[in-house]
LUMDREN-586396 format. One record per residue: residue number from 1; residue in three letters; x, y, z of N, C-alpha, C in turn. Coordinates in Angstrom, 1 decimal. Layout:
REM LUMDREN-586396
NODE/NUM/ala/X/Y/Z/X/Y/Z/X/Y/Z
...
This chain:
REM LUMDREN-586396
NODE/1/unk/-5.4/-16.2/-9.2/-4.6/-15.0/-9.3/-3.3/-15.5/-10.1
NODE/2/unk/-2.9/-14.7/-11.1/-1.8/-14.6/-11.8/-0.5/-14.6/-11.4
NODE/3/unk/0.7/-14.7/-11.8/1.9/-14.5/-11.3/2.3/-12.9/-11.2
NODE/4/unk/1.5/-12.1/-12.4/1.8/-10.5/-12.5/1.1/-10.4/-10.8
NODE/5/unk/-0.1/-10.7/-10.6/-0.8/-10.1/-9.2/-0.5/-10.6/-8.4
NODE/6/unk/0.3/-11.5/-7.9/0.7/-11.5/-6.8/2.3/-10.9/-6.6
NODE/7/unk/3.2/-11.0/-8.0/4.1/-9.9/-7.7/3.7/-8.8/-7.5
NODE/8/unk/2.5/-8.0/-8.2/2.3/-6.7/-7.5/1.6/-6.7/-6.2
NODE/9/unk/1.0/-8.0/-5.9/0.7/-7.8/-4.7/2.0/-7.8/-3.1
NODE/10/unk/2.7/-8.4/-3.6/4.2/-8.6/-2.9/4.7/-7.2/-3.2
NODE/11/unk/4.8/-6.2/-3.8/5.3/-5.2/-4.4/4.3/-4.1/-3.3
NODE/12/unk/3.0/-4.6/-3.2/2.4/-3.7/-2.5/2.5/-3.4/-0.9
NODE/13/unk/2.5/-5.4/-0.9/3.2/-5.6/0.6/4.3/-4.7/1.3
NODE/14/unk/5.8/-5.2/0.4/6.9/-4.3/0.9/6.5/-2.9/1.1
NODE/15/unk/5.8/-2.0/0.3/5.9/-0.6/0.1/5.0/-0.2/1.4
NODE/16/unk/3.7/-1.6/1.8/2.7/-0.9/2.8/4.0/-1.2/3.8
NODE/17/unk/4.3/-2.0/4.3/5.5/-2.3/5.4/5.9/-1.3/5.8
NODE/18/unk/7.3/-0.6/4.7/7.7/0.3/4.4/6.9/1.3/5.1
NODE/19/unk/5.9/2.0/4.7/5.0/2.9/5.3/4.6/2.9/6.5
NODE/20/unk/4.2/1.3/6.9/4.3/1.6/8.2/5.5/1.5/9.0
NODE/21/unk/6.4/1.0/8.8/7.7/1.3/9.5/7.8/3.1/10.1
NODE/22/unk/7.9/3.7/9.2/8.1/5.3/8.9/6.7/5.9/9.2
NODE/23/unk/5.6/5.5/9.9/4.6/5.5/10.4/3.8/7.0/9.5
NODE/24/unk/3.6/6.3/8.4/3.4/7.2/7.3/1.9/6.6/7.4
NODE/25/unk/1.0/5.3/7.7/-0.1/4.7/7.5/0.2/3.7/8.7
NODE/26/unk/-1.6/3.7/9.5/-2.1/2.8/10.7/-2.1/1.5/10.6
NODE/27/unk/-2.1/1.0/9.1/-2.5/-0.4/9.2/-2.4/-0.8/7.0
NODE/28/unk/-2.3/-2.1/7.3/-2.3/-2.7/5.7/-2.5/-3.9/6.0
NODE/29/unk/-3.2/-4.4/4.8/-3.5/-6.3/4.6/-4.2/-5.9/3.6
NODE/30/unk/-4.6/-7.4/3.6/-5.2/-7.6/1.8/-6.8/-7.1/2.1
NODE/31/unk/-7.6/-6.9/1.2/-8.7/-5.9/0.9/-9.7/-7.4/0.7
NODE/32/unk/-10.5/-7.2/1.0/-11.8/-8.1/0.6/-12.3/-8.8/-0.9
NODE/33/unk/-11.5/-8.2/-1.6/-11.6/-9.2/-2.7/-9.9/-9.1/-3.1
NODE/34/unk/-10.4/-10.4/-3.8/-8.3/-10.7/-4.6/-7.7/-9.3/-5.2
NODE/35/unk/-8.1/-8.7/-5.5/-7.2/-7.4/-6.5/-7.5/-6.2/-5.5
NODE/36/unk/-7.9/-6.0/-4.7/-7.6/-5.0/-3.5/-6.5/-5.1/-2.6
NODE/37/unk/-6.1/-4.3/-2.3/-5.4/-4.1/-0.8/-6.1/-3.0/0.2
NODE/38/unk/-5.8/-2.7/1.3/-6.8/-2.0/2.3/-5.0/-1.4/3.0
NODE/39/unk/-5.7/-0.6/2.9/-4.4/0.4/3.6/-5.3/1.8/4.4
NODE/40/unk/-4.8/1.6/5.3/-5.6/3.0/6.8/-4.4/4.1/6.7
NODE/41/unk/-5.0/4.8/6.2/-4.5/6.0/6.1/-5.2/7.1/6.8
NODE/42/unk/-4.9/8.1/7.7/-5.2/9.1/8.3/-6.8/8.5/9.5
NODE/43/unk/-6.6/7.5/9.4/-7.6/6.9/10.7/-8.5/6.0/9.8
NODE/44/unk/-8.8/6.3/8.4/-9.2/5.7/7.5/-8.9/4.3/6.4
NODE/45/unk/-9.8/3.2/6.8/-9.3/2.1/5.7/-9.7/2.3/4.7
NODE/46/unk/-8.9/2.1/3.7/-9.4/2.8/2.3/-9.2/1.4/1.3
NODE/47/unk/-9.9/0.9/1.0/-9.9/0.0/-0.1/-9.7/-0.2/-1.8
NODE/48/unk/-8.2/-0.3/-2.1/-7.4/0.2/-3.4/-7.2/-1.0/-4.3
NODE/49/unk/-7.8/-0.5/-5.2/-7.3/-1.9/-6.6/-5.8/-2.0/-6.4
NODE/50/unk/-5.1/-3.3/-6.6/-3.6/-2.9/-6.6/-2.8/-2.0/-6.7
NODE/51/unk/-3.0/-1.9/-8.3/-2.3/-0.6/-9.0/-2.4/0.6/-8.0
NODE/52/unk/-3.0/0.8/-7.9/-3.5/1.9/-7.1/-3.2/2.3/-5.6
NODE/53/unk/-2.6/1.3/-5.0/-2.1/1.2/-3.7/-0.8/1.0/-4.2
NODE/54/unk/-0.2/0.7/-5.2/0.9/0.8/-5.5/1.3/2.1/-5.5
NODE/55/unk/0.5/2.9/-6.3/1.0/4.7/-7.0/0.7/5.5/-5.7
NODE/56/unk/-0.2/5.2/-4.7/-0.3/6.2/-3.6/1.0/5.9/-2.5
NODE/57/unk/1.3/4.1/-2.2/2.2/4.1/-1.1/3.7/4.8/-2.0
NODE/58/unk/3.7/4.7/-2.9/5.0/5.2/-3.7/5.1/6.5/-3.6
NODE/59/unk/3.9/6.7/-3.9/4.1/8.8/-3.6/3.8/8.6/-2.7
NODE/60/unk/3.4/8.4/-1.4/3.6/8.5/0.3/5.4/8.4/0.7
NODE/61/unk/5.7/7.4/-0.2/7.0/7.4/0.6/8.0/8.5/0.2
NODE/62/unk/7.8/8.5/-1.3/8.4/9.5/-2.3/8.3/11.1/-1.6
NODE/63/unk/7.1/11.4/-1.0/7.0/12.6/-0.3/7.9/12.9/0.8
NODE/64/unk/7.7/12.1/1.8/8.2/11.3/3.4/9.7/11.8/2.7
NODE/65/unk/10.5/11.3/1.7/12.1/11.3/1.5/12.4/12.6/1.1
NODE/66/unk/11.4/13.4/0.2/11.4/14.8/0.0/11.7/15.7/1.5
NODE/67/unk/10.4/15.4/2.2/10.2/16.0/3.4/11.1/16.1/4.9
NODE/68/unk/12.0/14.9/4.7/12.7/14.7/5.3/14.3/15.5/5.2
């Protein structure tokens, strides 16, 4: 793993945290292979290429601050 993927993986970390703090998502860790993360959303583990768990926890929280 590269120094870009594990900053986005640390990047993903905070933001899953984040989410669950604000109990926005059930659960997060790393995904079964290196460029995944697993993030449980709505009772569901859903298994996300980085990038991709990046742009959804961002818009989960981005909503959350709206809605609030």
């Amino acid at each position: 793993m590269n120094a870009t993927e594990v900053n986005l993986r640390n990047e993903v970390r905070r933001l899953a945290e984040e989410a669950f703090h604000h109990k926005l998502i059930s659960g997060y860790g790393d995904g079964p292979d290196a460029s995944e993360y697993q993030i449980v959303f709505q009772g569901k583990p859903r298994h996300l290429p980085l990038e991709h768990a990046r742009s959804f926890l961002t818009a989960l929280l981005l909503e959350n601050q709206i809605n609030s």
